[in-house]
C-alpha positions as CSV (number, residue, x, y, z in Angstrom):
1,X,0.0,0.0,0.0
2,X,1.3,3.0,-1.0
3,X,0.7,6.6,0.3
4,X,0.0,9.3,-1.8
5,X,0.2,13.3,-1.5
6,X,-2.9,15.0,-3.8
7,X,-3.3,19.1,-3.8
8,X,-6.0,20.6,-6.1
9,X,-7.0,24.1,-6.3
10,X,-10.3,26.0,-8.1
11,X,-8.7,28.3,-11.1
12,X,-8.8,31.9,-9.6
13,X,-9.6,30.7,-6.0
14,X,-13.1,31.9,-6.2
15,X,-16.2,29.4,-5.2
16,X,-18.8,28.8,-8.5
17,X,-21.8,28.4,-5.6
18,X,-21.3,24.7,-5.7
19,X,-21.3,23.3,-1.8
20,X,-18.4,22.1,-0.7
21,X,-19.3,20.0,2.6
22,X,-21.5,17.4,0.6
23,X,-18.0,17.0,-1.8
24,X,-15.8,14.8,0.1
25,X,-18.0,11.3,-0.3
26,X,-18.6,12.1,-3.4
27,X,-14.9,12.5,-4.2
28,X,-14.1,9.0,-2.2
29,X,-16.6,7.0,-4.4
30,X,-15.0,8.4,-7.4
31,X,-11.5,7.7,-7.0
32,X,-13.2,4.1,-5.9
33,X,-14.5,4.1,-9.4
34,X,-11.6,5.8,-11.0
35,X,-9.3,3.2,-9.7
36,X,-9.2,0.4,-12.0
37,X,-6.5,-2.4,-13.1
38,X,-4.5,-3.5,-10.4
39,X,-4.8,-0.4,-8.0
40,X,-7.5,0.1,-5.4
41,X,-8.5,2.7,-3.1
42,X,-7.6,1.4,0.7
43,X,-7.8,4.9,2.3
44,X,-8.6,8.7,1.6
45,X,-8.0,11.1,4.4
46,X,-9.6,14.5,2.2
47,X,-9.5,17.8,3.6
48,X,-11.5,20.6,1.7
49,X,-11.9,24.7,1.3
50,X,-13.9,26.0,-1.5
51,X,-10.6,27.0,-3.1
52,X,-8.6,24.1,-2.0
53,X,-8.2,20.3,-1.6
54,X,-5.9,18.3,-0.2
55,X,-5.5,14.3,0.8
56,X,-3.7,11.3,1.9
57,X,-4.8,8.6,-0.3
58,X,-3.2,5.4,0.4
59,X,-3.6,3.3,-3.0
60,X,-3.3,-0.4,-3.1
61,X,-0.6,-1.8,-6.4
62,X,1.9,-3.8,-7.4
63,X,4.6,-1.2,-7.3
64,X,4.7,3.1,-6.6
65,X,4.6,3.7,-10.6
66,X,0.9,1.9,-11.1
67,X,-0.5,3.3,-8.2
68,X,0.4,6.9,-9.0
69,X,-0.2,6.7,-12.3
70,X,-3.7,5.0,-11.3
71,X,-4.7,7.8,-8.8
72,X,-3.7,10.7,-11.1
73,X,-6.6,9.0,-13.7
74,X,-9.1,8.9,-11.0
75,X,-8.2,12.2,-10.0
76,X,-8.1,13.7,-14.1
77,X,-11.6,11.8,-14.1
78,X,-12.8,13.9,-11.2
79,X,-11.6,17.1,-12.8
80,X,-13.1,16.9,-16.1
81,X,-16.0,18.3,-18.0
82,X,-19.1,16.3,-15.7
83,X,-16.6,15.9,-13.2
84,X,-17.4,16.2,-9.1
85,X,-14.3,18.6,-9.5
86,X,-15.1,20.1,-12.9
87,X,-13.2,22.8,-13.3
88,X,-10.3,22.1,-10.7
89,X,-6.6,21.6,-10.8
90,X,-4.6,18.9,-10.2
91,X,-1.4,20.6,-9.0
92,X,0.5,17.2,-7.1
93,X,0.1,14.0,-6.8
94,X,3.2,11.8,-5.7
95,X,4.0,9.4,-2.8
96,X,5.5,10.9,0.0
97,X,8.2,9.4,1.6
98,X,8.2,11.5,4.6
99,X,4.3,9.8,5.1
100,X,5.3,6.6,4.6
101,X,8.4,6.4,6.7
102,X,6.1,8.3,9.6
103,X,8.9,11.2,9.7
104,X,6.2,13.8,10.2
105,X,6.6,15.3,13.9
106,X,3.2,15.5,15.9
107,X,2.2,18.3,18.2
108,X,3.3,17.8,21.7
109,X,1.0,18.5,24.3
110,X,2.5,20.8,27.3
């Protein structure tokens, strides 16, 4: 399993009117549907601003190259004309290595 970095962003950062809160399922179940071949959606940690979106998705595959090049699909899927993301920009999707090796620092607590 393999975890993956996504950032998107709505051209001109201004909201079209569309809601964002209802978004996030909808965007699971289309990477779900976007996935196909030999990578599968295990996880997708999504956090959303109506100019912004950015997740963890960890991506079941073979090797790193089939699971990012499967998750970009998904994501150009989402993003195109009909699209829950119509309109938006995917700006980065890679595995993080930081993520996987669990280098991020949390926050201590005083």
């Amino acid at each position: 399993m393999y975890a993956i970095r996504v950032h998107l962003e709505r051209p001109g950062g201004k909201p079209d009117g569309r809601p964002v809160a209802p978004v996030a399922p909808a965007v699971r179940d289309g990477l779900e549907r976007g996935l196909r071949g030999p990578a599968r959606l295990g996880h997708a940690r999504i956090r959303m601003t109506a100019q912004a979106l950015d997740a963890v998705v960890f991506v079941s595959a073979g090797n790193l190259l089939v699971a990012e090049d499967g998750l970009r699909t998904a994501w150009h899927e989402l993003t195109s004309a009909g699209g829950v993301l119509s309109g938006w920009q995917l700006l980065h999707c890679e595995a993080d290595y930081r993520l996987a090796l669990g280098l991020y620092e949390l926050p201590s607590r005083p």
